[in-house]
RONU-637154 format. One line per 5 residues: number of its first residue (from 1); their letters; for each residue x, y, z of C-alpha. Coordinates in Angstrom, 1 decimal. Layout:
REM residues N
NUM = a = X Y Z  ... .
END
This chain:
REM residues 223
1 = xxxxx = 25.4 -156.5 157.9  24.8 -153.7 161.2  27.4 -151.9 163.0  26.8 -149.4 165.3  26.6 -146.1 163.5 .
6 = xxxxx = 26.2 -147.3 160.1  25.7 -150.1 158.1  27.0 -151.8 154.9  24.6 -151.6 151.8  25.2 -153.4 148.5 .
11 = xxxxx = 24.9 -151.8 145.0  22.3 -151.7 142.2  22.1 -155.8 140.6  23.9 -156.2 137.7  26.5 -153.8 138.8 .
16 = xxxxx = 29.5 -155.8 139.5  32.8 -155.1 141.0  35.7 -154.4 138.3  37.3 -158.1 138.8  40.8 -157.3 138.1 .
21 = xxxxx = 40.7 -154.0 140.4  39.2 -156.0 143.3  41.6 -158.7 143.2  44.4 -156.0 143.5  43.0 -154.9 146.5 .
26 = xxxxx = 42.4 -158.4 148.0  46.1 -159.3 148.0  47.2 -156.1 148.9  44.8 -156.0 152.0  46.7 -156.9 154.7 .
31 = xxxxx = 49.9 -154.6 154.1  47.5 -151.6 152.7  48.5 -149.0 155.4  52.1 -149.8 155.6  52.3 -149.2 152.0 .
36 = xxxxx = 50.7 -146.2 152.1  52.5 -144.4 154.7  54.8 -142.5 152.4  52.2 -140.9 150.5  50.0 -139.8 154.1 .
41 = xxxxx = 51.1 -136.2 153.5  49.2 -136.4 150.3  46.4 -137.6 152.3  46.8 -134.4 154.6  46.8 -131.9 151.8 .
46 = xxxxx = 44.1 -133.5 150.0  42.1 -133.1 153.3  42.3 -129.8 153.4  41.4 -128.9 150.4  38.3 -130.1 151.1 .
51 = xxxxx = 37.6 -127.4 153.4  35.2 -128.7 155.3  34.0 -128.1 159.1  31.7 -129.0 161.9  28.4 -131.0 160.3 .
56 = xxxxx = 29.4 -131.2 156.7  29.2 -134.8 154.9  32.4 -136.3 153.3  31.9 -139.3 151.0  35.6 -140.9 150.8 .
61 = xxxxx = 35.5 -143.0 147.4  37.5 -145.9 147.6  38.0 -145.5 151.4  40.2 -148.6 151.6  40.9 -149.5 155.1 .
66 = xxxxx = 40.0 -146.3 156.6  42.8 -144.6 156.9  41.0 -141.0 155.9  38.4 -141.5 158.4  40.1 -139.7 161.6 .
71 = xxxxx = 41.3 -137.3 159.8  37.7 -136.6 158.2  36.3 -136.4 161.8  39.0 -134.1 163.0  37.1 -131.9 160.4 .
76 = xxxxx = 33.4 -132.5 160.4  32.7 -133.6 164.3  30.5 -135.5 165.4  28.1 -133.8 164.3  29.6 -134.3 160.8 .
81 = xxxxx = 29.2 -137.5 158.4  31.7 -139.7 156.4  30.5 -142.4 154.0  33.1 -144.5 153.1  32.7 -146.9 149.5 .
86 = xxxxx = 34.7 -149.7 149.2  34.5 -152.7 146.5  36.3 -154.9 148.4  35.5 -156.8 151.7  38.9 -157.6 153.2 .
91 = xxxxx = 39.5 -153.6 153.1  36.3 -153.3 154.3  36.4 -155.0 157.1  39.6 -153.6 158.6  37.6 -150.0 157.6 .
96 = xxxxx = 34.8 -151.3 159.8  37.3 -152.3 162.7  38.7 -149.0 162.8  35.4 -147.2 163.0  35.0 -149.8 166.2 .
101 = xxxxx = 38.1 -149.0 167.8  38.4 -145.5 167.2  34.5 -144.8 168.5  33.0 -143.6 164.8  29.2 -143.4 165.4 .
106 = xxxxx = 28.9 -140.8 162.3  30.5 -143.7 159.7  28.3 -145.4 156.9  30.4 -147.7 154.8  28.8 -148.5 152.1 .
111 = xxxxx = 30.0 -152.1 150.3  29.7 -151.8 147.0  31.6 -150.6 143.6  31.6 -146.8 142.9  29.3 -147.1 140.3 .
116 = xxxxx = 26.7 -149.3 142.3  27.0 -147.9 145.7  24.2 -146.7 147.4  23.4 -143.9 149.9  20.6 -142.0 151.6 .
121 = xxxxx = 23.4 -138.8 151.9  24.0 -135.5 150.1  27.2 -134.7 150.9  29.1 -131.3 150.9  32.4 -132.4 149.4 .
126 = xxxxx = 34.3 -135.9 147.7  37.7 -137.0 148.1  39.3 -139.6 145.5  42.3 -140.7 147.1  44.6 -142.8 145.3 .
131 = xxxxx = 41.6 -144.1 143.1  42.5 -144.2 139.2  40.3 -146.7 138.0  37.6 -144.8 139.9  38.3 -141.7 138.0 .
136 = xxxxx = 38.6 -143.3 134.3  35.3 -144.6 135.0  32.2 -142.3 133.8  29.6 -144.7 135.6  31.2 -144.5 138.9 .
141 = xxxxx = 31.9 -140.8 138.0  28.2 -140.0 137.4  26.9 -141.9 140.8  29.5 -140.5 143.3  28.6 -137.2 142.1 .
146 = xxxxx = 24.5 -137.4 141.9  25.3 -137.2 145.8  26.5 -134.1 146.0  25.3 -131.1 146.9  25.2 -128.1 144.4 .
151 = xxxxx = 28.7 -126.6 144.8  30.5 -129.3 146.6  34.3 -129.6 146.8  35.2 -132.4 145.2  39.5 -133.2 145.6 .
156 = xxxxx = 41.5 -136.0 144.1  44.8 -137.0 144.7  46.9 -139.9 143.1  49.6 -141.0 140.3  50.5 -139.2 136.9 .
161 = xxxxx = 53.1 -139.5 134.5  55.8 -137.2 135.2  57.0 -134.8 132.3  59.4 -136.8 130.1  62.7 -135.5 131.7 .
166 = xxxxx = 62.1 -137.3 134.8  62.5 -140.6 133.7  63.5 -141.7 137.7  59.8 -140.7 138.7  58.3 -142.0 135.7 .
171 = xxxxx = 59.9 -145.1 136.9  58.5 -144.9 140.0  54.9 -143.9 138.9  54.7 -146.8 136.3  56.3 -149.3 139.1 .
176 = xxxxx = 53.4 -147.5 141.5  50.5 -148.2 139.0  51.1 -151.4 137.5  50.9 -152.4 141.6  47.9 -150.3 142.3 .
181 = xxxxx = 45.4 -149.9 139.2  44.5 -152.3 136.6  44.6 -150.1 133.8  48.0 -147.2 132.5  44.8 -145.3 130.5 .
186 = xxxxx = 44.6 -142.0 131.3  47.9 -141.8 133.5  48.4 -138.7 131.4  45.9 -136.3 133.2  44.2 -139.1 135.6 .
191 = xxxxx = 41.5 -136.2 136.1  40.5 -135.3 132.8  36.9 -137.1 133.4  36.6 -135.2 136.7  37.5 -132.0 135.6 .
196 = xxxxx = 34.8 -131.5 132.6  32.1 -131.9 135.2  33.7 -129.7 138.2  33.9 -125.6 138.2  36.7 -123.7 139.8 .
201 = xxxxx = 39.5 -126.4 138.9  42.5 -126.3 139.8  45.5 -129.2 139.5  48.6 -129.2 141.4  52.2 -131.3 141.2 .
206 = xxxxx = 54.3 -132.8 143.4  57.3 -135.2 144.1  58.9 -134.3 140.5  55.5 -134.9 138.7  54.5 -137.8 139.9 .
211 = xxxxx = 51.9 -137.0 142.0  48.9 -134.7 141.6  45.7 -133.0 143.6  43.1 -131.8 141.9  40.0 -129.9 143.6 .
216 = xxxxx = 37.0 -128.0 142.2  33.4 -127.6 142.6  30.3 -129.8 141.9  28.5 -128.1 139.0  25.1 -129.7 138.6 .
221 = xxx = 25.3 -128.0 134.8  28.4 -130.0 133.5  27.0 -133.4 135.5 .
END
């Protein structure tokens, strides 16, 4: 399937789509961007930690409907590049509406599970965003990052159990994740996976606990 400015590519065969996780996203397609608006400061800081500028290339893992990709291009320009992966095809096609409407001719969206998904690009940083069962997974782990460049930034940013004390936000998060993730594994340190396999990291709290960004570098060594 061709768009202007990118195209969709399927993963590797016998890669398939984690079923629970994509049937999540299906039902939650159409109110995806309302739901997230509480957390789009999140987004913002997660964003900059990227650090990146004019003619970098972002891979956004898990891009849902899109809603990093103007924010992305503020960065890297048009002379920039975002590749967006997405499992699931009702979220992709409101991603590929917005990269219509909004004029995106440096997009590739790439159709396909994180650990199948396919690309031509070596990209100067990753952002996770909101993607748990992404970052419990080593296979999905191991092919986003075999497209990075040596020293990359890398930033994720999502739910976490809350120290014990805060047993209103641990409400919340376990609410939160049972809605969004098909798995509670790992809700302890969500980037645990990530972090053995990134230099220079760093993980930061917010909203009581309940919310985390990570960020490092892309050390070929740990990969």
């Amino acid at each position: 399937m061709q768009r202007p400015g990118g195209h969709h590519k399927i993963g590797a065969p016998g890669q398939a789509a984690s079923a629970p996780a994509l049937e999540q996203y299906r039902r939650r397609a159409s109110r995806y961007d309302t739901e997230l608006l509480a957390f789009e400061p999140i987004r913002d800081e997660a964003i900059e930690q990227l650090q990146i500028g004019p003619g970098d290339c972002v891979l956004d893992i898990g891009c849902g409907t899109g809603l990093s990709f103007d924010k992305l291009h503020f960065r890297v320009g048009r002379s920039g590049r975002i590749v967006g992966i997405e499992q699931c095809p009702e979220m992709m096609a409101q991603a590929e509406e917005r990269v219509r409407a909004n004029r995106l001719s440096n997009v590739e969206l790439v159709l396909a599970p994180a650990a199948a998904a396919r690309t031509h690009a070596m990209a100067d940083a990753a952002l996770f965003h909101f993607t748990h069962d992404i970052l419990r997974d080593e296979a999905s782990l191991s092919n986003v990052l075999s497209h990075l460049k040596p020293g990359a930034r890398v930033v994720a940013a999502g739910l976490q159990w809350a120290p014990p004390w805060a047993w209103t936000t641990n409400g919340f998060v376990m609410l939160a994740a049972l809605y969004s993730t098909s798995s509670l594994e790992g809700l302890g340190h969500p980037w645990s996976r990530l972090e053995s396999r990134l230099a220079n990291f760093r993980v930061q709290h917010t909203l009581l606990g309940g919310i985390y960004i990570a960020s490092g570098t892309f050390d070929p060594a740990k990969h």
